[in-house]
Structures are given as structure tokens and as C-alpha cells.
N, C-alpha and C positions, 0 to 999 in steps of 0.2 A: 227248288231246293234252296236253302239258305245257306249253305254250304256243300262244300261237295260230298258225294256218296263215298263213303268206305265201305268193302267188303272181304271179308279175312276167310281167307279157307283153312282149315288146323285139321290134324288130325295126327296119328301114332307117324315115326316112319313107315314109308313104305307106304301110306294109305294114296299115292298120288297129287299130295298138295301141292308139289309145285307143275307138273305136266296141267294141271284141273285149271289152274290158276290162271297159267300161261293161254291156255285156249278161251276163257273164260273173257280174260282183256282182249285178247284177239276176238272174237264175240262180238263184246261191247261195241269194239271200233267199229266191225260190219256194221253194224247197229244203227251208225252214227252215233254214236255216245262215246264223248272223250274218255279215254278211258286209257290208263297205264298198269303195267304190272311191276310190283317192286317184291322183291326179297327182305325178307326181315329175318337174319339168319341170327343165330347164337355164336356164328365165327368157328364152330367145332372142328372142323375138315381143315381150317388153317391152322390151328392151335394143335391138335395133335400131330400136322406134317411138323411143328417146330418143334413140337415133346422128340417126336422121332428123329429128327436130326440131330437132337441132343442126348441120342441112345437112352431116352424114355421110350416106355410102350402107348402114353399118351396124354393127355393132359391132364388127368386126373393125377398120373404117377410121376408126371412133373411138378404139380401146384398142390396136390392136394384137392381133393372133392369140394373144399370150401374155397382156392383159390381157380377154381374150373367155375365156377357155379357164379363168383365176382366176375369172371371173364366174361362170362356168359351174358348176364345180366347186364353188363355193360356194352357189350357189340347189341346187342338186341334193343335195348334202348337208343341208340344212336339210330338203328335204323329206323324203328319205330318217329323217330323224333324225325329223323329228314322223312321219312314219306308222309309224316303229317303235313309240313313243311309246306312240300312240294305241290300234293295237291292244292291245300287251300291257294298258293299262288298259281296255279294254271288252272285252278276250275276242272281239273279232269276228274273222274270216281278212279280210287285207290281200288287196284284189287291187290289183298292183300296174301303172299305165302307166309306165313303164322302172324301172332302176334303176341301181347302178353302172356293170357292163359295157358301159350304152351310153354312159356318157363314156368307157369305156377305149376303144372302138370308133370313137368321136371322133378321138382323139388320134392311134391310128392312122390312119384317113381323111385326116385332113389333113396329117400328116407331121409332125406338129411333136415334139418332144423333153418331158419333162416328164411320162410317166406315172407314171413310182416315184411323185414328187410327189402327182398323183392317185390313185393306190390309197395312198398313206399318209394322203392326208385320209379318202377313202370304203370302204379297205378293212376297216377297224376296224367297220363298220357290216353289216359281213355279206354274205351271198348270200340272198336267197330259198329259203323248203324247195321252191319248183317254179317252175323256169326255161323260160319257154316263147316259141321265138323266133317269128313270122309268116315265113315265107317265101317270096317273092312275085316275082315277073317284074319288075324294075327299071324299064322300061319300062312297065307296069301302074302300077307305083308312082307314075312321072313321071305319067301320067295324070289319079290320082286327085288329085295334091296340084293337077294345075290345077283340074281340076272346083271343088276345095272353095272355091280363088280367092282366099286372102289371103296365098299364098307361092308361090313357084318355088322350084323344085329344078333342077338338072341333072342330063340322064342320068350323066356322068361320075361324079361326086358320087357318087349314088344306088350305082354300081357301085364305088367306092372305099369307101364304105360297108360294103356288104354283104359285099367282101372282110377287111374290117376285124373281123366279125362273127366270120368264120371262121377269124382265124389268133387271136384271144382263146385262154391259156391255159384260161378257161372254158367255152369252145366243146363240152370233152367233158359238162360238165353241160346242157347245153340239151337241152329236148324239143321236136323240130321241127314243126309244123304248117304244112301248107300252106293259106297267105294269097290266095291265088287264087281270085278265083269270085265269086260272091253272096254278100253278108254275111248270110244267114243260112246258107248250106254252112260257109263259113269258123266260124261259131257252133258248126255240131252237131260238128264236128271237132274244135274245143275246148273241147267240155265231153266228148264222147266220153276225151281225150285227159286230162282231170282227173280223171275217173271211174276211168279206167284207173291213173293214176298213185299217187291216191289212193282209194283203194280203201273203203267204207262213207263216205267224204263226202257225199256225196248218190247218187242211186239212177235218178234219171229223167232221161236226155238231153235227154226233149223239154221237159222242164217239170213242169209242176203239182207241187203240198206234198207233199212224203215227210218219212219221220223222218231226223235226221241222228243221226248216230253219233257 
């Protein structure tokens, strides 16, 4: 490879992108294939602890929708910008938890106006070489985000979301994996599904040290 591999795992809340992510680099490493995980958050979980500190209900009802959405665009950029960074200086494949398209799938979701604006900040930063969405029962989704316990989502959301996913001009680059089931099924389906994609990256679905190519 002429540079290093990036791979972006995206999907609604709750569809497991960061759990998928995380075992996914841990994978790789078995693998022997350098390999890191990074977070590319939208900063949301912090920005609303500070709306609520400031007897807001959250960042929207602090900034306004079009100052949540500049927040947003902005931590997300940064991260995208240092994990490009990064790998190219250590030679390791990016796996990534989100990356652009789920702020463009934002902006759809919520209806607001302003994506030209957001793909001119993050579109200069690229795609991913392998785009892989979770696909998961919206309602499963709701599920899971209570289980974990430090957020709510709404079904409505969740399903504006995921409509949002699907009308993305980049919807035709995604490789879909289904997000349903036990995380480890959801596992062997996406290393199955990388193996396939890329092809001599690693060699063993289940595990254990092979040679990388």
C-alpha cells in the first residue's frame, strides 16, 4: 500500500460502532497488521454536560441548532484531521469510529440547512478506503443506547437517522454489515466482510498471528 489503510465503521446510535471498531483494531493487531483505533466524536456527551451545568437541557438549548451543528463540525474535523495525521506518520491502518458522512447524515436528520458549509469544512479531508455502515433494527438500537445508561435517544430520531444514512450521495460507497445479533456474530461478519474487501490484509476471521501482506 502507498499509504496507510483507513477504515470507518458509521452507523445510527446504538448500531455498535464503537464496541465493532474497538475489536476490529484489536483484530488487526492479532493479525500482525499495525493497526490503531481512534474516535472521531462530534464532542456531543461534552457539550451538553456544559449546556447542563449551565441549567441548559443541552446544547442545542444552549447554542441553538446552528451553534450545536458549528460545534459539532468543528471537534469532528479536528479529530478526523489528527487521525489522518497520525496514521500517515506511523504507517498503522486507521480504524475508524465515524467520520464525515455521519455529520452529513446529522444535518439531514435534523433538517437543518447548512451542509455545503459542512462538506466544505470536512470534505477536503477525504473518505475512508473502506466505508462500512452497522445496520441494525432502530428499535434494537433504542434498546441498546438504554442498557449502556448515560443517554437517550428516541425511536423517531434513531429512524430519521437512519433515513438520513440512506439518501447520502455516499451511500453508494458503503459496505453494509448487519448490526444485529451478539457482538461477537456482528464481529465475525465484519472482519469476514474486510477480509473480503481487502483482500491479503489479514487471513484469519477467527483470530490468531498471520503474516500480513
Amino acid at each position: 500500500m502507498s499509504r496507510p489503510l483507513s477504515i470507518a465503521i458509521v452507523g445510527i446510535d446504538g448500531s455498535g460502532k464503537t464496541t465493532q471498531a474497538k475489536r476490529l483494531a484489536d483484530w488487526l493487531r492479532a493479525e500482525g497488521v499495525p493497526a490503531r483505533y481512534f474516535e472521531n466524536p462530534g464532542g456531543r456527551p461534552v457539550t451538553d454536560w456544559v449546556a447542563r451545568r449551565l441549567r441548559r437541557a443541552d446544547t442545542a438549548a444552549l447554542l441553538g441548532e446552528h451553534g450545536r451543528l458549528a460545534v459539532e463540525t468543528a471537534v469532528r474535523a479536528i479529530a478526523l484531521g489528527r487521525t489522518a495525521a497520525w496514521s500517515r506518520a506511523t504507517g498503522q491502518v486507521a480504524v475508524m469510529d465515524r467520520c464525515a458522512p455521519c455529520q452529513y447524515a446529522l444535518v439531514h436528520a435534523r433538517g437543518l440547512p447548512g451542509e455545503r458549509v459542512v462538506r466544505a469544512v470536512l470534505g477536503p479531508l477525504g473518505l475512508p478506503d473502506l466505508l462500512i455502515q452497522l445496520v441494525v433494527d432502530e428499535a434494537a438500537a433504542q434498546d441498546r443506547i438504554e442498557l449502556r445508561g448515560y443517554d437517550r435517544e428516541h425511536l423517531h430520531d434513531l429512524q430519521a437517522f437512519a433515513a438520513a444514512y440512506r439518501a447520502l450521495p455516499e451511500h453508494t460507497r458503503f459496505v453494509l454489515v448487519d448490526g444485529n445479533g451478539p457482538a461477537d456474530e456482528v464481529q465475525r461478519r465484519l472482519r469476514a466482510e474486510v477480509v473480503r474487501q481487502q483482500p491479503g490484509l489479514a487471513r484469519s476471521v477467527d483470530g490468531g498471528r498471520r503474516e500480513a501482506a
